[in-house]
C-alpha positions as CSV (number, residue, x, y, z in Angstrom):
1,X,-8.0,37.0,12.7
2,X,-6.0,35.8,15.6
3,X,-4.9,32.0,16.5
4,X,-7.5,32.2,19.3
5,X,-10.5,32.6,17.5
6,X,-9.7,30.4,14.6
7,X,-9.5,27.9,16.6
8,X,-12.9,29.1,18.1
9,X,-14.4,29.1,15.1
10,X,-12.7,25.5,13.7
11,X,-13.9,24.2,17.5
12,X,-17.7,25.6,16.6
13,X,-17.5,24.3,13.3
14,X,-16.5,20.7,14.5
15,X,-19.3,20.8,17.0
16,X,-21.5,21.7,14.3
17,X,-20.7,19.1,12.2
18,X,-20.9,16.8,14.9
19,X,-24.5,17.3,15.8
20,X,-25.4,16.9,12.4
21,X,-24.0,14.2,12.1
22,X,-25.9,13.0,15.2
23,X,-28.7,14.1,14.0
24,X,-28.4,12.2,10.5
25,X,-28.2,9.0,12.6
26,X,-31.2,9.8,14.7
27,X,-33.1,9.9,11.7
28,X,-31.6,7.3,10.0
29,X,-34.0,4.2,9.7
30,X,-33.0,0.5,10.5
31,X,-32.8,0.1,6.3
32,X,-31.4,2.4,5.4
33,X,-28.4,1.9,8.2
34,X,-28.6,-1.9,6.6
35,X,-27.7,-0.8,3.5
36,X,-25.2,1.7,3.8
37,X,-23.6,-1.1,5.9
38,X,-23.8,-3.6,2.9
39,X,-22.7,-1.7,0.6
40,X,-19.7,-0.2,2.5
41,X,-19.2,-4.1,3.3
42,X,-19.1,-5.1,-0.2
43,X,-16.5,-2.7,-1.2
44,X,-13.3,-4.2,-1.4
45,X,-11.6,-0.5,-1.0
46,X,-13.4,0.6,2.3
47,X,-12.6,-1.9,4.6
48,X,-14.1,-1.6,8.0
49,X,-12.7,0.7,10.3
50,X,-12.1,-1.6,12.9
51,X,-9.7,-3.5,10.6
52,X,-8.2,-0.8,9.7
53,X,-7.4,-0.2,13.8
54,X,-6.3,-4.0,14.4
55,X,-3.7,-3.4,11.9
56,X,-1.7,-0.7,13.4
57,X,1.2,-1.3,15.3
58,X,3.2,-4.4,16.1
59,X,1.2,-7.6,16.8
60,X,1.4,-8.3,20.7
61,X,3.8,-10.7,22.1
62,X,2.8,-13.3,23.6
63,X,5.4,-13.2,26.0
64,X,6.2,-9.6,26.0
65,X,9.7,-8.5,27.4
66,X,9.6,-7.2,31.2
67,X,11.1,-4.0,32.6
68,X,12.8,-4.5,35.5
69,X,15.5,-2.6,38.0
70,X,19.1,-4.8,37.8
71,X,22.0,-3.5,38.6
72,X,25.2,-4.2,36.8
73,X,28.6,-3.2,37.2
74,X,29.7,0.2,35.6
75,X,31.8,-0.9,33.1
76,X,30.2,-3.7,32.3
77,X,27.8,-0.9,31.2
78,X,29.8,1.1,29.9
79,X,31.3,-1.9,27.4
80,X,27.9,-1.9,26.0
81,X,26.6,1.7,25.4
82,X,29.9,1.8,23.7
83,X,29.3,-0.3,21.4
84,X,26.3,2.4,20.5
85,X,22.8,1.9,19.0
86,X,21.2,-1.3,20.1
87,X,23.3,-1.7,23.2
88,X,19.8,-3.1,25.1
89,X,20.0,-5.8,22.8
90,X,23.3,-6.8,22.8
91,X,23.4,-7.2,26.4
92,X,19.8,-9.1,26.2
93,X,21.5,-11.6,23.7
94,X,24.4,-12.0,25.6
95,X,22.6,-12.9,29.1
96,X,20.5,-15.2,27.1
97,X,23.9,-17.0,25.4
98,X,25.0,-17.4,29.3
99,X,21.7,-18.8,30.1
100,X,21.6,-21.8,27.6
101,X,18.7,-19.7,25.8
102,X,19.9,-19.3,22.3
């Protein structure tokens, strides 16, 4: 079977699923959607999936660093990317030592 249709026949098979699925919740009554919420509430190892969401990631910033267009001298540049890895920072630290900031 070639790539194509395999992924024909995953793509039917996860649109199949999916109207079951939608289906299932058509039927579903008000009770039963209460306690299948309950339960999956009161089980310490499924926590909701929103949770699960807020938790990815850093936390925002509440005053998130700016991109901006600055142009510098060449080698001061140059003084910092060759200092490798983390050069961004460097420089950041050292504008905010001549700024009073640290």
């Amino acid at each position: 079977m070639s790539k194509v249709s395999n992924e024909t026949v995953s793509r039917a098979k996860i649109e199949e699923a999916r109207l079951r699925a939608l289906k299932s919740l058509e039927e579903m009554t008000p009770e039963e959607d209460a306690a299948i919420t309950a339960n999956a509430l009161a089980d310490p190892d499924n926590p909701p999936a929103d949770d699960l969401m807020r938790r990815r990631g850093r936390p925002p910033l509440a005053r998130p660093k700016e991109a901006i267009k600055l142009r510098l001298d060449a080698d001061v540049l140059d003084k910092f990317r060759e200092s490798g890895p983390g050069w961004q920072t460097r420089l950041n630290d050292a504008l905010r030592k001549a700024a009073g900031l640290n």
